[in-house]
DRENPA-3360 file (N, C-alpha, C; in nm, 2 decimals, always signed):
BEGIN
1 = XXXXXXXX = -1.02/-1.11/+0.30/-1.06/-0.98/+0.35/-1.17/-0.92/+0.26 ~ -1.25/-0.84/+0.33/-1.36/-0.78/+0.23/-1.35/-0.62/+0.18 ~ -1.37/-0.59/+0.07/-1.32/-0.51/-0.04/-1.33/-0.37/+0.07 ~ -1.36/-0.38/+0.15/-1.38/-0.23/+0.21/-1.25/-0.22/+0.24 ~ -1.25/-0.33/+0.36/-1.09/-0.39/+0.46/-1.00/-0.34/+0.38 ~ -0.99/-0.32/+0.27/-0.89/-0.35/+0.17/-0.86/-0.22/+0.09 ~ -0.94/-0.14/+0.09/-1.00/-0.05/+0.08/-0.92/+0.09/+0.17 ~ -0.94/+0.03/+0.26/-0.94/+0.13/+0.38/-0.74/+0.09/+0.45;
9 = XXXXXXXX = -0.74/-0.01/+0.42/-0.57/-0.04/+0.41/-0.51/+0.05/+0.36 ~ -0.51/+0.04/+0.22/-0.47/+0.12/+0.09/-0.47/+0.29/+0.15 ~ -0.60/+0.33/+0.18/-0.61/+0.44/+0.20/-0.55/+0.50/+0.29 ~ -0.52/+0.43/+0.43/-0.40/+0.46/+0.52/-0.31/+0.44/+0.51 ~ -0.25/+0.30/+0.44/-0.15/+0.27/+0.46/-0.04/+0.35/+0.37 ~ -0.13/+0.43/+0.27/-0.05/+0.58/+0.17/-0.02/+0.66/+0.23 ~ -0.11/+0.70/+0.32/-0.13/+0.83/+0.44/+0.00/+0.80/+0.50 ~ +0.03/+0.67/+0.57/+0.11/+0.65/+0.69/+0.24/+0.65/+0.57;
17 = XXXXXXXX = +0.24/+0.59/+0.47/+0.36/+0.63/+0.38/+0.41/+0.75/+0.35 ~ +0.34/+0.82/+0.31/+0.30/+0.99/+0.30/+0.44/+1.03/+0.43 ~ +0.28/+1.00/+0.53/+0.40/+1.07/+0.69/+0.52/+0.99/+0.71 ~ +0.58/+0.88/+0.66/+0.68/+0.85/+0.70/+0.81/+0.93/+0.57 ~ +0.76/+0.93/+0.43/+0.83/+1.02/+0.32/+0.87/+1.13/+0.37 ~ +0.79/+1.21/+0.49/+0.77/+1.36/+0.51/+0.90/+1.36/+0.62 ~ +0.90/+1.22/+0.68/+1.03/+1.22/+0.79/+1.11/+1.18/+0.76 ~ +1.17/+1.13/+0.62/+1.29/+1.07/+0.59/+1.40/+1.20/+0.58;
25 = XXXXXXXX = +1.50/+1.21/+0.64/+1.56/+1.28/+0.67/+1.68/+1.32/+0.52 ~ +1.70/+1.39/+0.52/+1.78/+1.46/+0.40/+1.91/+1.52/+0.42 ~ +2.02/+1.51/+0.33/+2.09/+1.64/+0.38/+2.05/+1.77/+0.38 ~ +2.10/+1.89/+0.48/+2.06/+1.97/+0.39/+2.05/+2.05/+0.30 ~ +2.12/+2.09/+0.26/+2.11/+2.07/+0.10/+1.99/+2.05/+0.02 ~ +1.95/+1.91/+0.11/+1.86/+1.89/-0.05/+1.71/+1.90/+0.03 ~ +1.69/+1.94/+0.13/+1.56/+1.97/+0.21/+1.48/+2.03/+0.16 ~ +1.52/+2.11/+0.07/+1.45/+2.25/-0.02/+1.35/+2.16/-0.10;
33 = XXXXXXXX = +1.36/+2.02/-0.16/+1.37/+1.99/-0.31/+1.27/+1.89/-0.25 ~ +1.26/+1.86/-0.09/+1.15/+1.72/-0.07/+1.03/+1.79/-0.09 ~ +0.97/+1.68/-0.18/+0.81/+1.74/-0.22/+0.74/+1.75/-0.08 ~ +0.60/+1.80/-0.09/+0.51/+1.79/+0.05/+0.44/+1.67/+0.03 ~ +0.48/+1.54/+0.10/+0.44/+1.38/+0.00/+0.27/+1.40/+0.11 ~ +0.26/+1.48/+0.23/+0.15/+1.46/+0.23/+0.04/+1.51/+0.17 ~ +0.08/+1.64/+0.13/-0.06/+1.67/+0.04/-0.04/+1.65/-0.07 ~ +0.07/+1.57/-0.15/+0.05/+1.48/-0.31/-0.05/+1.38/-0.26;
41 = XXXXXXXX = -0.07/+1.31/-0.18/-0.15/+1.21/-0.13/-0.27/+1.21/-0.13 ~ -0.26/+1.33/-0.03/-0.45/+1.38/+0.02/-0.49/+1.46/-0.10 ~ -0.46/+1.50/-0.18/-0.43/+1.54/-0.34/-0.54/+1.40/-0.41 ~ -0.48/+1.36/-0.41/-0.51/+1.21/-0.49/-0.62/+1.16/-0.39 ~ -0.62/+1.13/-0.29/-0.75/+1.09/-0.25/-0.87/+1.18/-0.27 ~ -0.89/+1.29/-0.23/-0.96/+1.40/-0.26/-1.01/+1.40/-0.40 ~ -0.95/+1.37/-0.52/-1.01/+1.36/-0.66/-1.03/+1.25/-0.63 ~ -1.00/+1.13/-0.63/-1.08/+0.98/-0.61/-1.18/+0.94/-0.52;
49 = XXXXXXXX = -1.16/+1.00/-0.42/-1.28/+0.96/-0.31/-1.30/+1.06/-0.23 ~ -1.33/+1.12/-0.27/-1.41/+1.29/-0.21/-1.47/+1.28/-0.10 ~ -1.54/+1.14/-0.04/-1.63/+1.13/+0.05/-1.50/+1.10/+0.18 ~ -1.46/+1.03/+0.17/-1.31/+1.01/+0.27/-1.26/+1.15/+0.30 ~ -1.25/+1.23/+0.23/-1.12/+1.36/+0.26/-1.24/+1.44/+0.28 ~ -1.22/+1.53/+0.41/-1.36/+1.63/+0.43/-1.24/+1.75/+0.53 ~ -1.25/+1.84/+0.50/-1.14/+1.96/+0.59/-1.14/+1.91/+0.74 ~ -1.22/+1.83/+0.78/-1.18/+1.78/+0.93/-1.08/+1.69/+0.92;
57 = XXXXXXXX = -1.09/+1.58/+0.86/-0.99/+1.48/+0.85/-0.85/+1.57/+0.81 ~ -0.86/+1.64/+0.72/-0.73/+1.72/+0.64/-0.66/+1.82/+0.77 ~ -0.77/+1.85/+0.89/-0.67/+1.93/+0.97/-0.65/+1.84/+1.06 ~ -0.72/+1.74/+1.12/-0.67/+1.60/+1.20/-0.49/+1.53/+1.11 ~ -0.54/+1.55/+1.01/-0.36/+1.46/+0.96/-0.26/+1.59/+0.98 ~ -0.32/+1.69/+0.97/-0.22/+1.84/+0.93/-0.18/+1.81/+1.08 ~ -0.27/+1.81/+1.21/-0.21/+1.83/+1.33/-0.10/+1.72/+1.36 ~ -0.15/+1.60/+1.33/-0.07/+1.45/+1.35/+0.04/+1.47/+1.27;
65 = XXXXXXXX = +0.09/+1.58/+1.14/+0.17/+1.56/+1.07/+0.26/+1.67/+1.16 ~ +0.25/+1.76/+1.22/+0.31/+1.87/+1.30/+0.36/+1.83/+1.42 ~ +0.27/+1.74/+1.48/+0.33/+1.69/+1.61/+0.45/+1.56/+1.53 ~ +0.47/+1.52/+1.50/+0.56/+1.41/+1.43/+0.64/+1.49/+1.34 ~ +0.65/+1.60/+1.28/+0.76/+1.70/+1.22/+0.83/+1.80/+1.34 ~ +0.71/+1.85/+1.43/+0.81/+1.91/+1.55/+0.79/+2.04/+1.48 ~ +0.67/+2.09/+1.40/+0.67/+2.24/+1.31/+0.58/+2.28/+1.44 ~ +0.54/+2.41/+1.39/+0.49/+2.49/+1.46/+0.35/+2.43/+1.45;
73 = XXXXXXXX = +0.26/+2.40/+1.58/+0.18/+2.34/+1.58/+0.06/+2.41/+1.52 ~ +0.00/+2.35/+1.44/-0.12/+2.40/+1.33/-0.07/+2.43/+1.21 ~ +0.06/+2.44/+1.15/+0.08/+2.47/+1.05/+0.05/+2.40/+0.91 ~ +0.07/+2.27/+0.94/+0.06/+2.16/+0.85/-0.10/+2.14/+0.84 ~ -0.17/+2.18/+0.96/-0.32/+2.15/+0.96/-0.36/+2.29/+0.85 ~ -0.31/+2.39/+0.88/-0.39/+2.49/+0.79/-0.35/+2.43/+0.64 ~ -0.25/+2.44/+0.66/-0.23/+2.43/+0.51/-0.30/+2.31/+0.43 ~ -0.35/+2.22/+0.51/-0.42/+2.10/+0.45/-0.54/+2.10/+0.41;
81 = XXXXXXXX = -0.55/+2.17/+0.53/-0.73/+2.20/+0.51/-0.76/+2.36/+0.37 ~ -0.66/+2.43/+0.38/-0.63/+2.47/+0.23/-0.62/+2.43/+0.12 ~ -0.56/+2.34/+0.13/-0.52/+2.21/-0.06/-0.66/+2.14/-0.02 ~ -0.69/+2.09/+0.09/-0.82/+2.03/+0.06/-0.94/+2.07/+0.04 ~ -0.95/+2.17/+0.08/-1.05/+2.32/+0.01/-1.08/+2.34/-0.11 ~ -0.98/+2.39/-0.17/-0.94/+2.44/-0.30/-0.93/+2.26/-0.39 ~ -0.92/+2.16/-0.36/-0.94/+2.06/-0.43/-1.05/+2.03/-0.44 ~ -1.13/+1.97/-0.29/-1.25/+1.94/-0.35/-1.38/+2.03/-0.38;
89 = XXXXXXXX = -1.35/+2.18/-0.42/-1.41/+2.31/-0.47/-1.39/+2.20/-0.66 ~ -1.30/+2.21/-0.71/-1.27/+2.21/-0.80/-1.22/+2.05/-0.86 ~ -1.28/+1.94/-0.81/-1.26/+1.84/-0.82/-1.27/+1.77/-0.93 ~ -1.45/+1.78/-0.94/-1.52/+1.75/-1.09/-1.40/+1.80/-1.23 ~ -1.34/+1.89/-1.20/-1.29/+1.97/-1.33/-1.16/+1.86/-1.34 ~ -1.08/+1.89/-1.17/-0.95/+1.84/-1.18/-0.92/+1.66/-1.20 ~ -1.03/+1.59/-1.21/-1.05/+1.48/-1.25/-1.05/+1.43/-1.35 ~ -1.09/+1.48/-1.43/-1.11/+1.48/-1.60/-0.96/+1.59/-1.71;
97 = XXXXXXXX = -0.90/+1.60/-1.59/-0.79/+1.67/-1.65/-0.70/+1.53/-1.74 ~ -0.61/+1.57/-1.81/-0.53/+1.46/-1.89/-0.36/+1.50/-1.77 ~ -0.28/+1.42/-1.81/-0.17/+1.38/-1.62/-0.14/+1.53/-1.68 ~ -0.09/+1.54/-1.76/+0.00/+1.67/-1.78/-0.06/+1.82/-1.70 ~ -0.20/+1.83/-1.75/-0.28/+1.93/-1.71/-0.28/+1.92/-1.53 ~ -0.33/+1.78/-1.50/-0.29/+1.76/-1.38/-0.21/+1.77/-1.28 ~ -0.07/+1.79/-1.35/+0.04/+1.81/-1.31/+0.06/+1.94/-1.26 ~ +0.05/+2.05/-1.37/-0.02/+2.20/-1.35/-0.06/+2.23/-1.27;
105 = XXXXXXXX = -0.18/+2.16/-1.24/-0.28/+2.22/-1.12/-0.25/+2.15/-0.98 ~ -0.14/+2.07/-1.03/-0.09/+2.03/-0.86/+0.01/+2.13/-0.82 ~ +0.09/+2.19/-0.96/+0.18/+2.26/-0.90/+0.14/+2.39/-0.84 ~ +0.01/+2.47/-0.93/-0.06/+2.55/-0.87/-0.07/+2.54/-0.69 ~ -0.12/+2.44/-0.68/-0.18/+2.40/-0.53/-0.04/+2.41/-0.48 ~ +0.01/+2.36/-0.51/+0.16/+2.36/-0.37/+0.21/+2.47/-0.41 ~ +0.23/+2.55/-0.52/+0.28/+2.68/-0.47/+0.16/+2.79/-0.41 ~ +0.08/+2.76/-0.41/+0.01/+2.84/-0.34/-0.04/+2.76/-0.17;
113 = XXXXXXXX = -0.01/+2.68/-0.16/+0.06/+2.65/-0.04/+0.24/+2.69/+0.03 ~ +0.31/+2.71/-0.04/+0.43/+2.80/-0.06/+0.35/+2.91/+0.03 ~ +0.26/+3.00/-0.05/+0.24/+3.10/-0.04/+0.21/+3.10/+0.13 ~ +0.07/+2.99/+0.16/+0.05/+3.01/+0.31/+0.15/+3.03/+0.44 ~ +0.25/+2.88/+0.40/+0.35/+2.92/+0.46/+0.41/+3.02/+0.47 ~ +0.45/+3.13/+0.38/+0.50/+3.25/+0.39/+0.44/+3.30/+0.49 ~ +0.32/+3.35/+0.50/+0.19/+3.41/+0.58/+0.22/+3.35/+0.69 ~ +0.22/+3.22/+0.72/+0.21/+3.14/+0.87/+0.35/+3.24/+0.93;
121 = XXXXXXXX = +0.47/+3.19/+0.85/+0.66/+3.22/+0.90/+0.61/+3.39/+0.89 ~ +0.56/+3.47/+0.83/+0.55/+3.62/+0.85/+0.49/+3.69/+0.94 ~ +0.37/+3.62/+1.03/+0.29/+3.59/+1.11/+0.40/+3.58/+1.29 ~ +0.50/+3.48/+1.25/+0.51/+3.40/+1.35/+0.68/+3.52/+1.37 ~ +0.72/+3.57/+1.28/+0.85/+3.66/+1.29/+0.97/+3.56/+1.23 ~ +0.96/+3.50/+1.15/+1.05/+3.42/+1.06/+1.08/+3.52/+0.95 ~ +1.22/+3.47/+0.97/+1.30/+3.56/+0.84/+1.24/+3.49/+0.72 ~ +1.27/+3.58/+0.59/+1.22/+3.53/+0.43/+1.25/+3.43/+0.42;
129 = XXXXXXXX = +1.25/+3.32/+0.40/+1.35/+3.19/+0.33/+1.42/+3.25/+0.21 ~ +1.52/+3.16/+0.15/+1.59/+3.20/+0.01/+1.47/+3.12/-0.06 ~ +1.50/+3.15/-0.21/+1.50/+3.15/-0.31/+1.45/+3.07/-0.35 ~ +1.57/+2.91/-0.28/+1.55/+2.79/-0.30/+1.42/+2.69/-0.23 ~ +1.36/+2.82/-0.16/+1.23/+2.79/-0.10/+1.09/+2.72/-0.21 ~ +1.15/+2.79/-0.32/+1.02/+2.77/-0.40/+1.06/+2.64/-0.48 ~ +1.16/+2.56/-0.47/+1.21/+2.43/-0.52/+1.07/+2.34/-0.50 ~ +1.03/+2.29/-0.42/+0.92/+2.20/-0.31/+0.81/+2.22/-0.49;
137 = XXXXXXXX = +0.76/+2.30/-0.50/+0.60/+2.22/-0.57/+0.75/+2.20/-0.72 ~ +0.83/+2.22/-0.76/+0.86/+2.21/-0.89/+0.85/+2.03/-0.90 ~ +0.89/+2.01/-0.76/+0.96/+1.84/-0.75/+0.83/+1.81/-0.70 ~ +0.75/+1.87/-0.68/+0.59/+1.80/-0.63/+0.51/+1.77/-0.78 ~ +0.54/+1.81/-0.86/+0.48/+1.86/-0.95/+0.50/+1.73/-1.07 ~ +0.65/+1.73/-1.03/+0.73/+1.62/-1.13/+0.71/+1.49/-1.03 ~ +0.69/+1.49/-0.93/+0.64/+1.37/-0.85/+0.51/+1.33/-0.88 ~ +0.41/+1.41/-0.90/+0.29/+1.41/-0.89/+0.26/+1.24/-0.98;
145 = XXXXXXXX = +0.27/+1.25/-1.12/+0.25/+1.14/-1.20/+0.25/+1.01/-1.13 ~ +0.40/+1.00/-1.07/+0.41/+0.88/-1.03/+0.31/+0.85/-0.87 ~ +0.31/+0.96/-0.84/+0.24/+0.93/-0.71/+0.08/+0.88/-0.73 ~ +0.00/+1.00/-0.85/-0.10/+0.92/-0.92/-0.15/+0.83/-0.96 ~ -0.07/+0.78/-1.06/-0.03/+0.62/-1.11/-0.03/+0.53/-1.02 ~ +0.08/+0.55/-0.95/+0.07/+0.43/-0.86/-0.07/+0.40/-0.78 ~ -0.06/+0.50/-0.72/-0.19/+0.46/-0.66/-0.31/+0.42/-0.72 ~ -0.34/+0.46/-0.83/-0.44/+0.43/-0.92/-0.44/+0.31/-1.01;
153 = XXXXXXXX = -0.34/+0.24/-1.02/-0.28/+0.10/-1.05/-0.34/+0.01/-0.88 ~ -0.28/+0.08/-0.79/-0.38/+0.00/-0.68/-0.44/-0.05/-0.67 ~ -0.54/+0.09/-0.66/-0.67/+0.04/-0.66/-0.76/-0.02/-0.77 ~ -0.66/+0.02/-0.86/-0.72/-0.07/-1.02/-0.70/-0.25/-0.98 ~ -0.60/-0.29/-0.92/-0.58/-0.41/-0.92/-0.71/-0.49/-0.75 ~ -0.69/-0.37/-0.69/-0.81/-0.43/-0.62/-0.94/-0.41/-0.64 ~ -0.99/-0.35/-0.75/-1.11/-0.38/-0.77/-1.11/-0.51/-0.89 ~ -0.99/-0.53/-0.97/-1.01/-0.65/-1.04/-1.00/-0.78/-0.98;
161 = XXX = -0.96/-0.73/-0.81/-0.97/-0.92/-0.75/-1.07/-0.92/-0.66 ~ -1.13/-0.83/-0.66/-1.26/-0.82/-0.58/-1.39/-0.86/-0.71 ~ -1.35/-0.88/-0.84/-1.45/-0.91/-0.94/-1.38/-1.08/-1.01;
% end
C-alpha cells in the first residue's frame, strides 16, 4: 500500500476507535470518569496534521458521534468544533509543549468543554449535574500521554517503513 493509504488508515481507523471507546458501555458509577476519547483524538490530530482537522470535519464527527451516542443532536458537534477551534488557534505553541505541559492544556480544553456542556444542558432545561461531573478532563488529562504516544509511535513506525 502507498504511504498515503496508510496514512489515511491510521487516521480513521483512531477516529473509528475513538467512537467505539465513547460507546463502550460502563457501570454507572464509573460513567463520570470516561474520558471524551473523541476529542483526545481530534486533539492529537489537529497538533499533527492541521490540514486534515478543519471545524467542518470536527462538526461532521460531532454529528456522527451524537447520532451513535443517542445525545441531543448537535451537542457533540458544538463542542468539537470548539476544542477544534481553540486548538488549531493555538497549535504552533501547543506543539512544542514538553507531554507534561501538554497534558495541562488538554485538561484546559476538556474542562472548558465541561463548561459548554453546562451551557448546552442549561439551554436545553437539564438539571446541574453533581460534582462528579467534572471527573471526565482529570482522566482525559491522565489519558492524554498515552493516547499521544501511541499514536505518535504509529506514525513514527510508518514513516520508517515507507523509508
Amino acid at each position: 500500500m502507498n504511504r498515503h493509504r496508510v496514512q489515511a488508515w491510521l487516521f480513521f481507523g483512531s477516529l473509528a476507535l475513538a467512537i467505539l471507546l465513547q460507546l463502550t458501555p460502563l457501570p454507572q458509577p464509573l460513567l463520570p470518569f470516561k474520558p471524551f476519547w473523541l476529542a483526545l483524538v481530534l486533539v492529537y490530530w489537529a497538533i499533527e496534521v492541521p490540514d486534515r482537522i478543519g471545524l467542518g470535519f470536527a462538526f461532521l464527527l460531532g454529528l456522527f458521534g451524537d447520532l451513535l451516542t443517542g445525545q441531543l443532536l448537535g451537542e457533540q458537534a458544538l463542542r468539537l468544533v470548539v476544542l477544534a477551534f481553540i486548538v488549531l488557534r493555538f497549535r504552533s505553541r501547543l506543539r512544542f509543549f514538553p507531554m507534561w505541559q501538554q497534558a495541562l492544556a488538554v485538561f484546559a480544553l476538556l474542562l472548558n468543554d465541561r463548561v459548554v456542556v453546562l451551557m448546552i444542558r442549561g439551554f436545553s432545561g437539564d438539571p446541574i449535574p453533581p460534582p462528579v461531573f467534572w471527573a471526565g478532563p482529570f482522566v482525559g488529562m491522565l489519558a492524554w500521554p498515552f493516547v499521544f504516544l501511541l499514536l505518535d509511535d504509529l506514525r513514527a513506525r510508518l514513516r520508517a517503513k515507507d523509508t
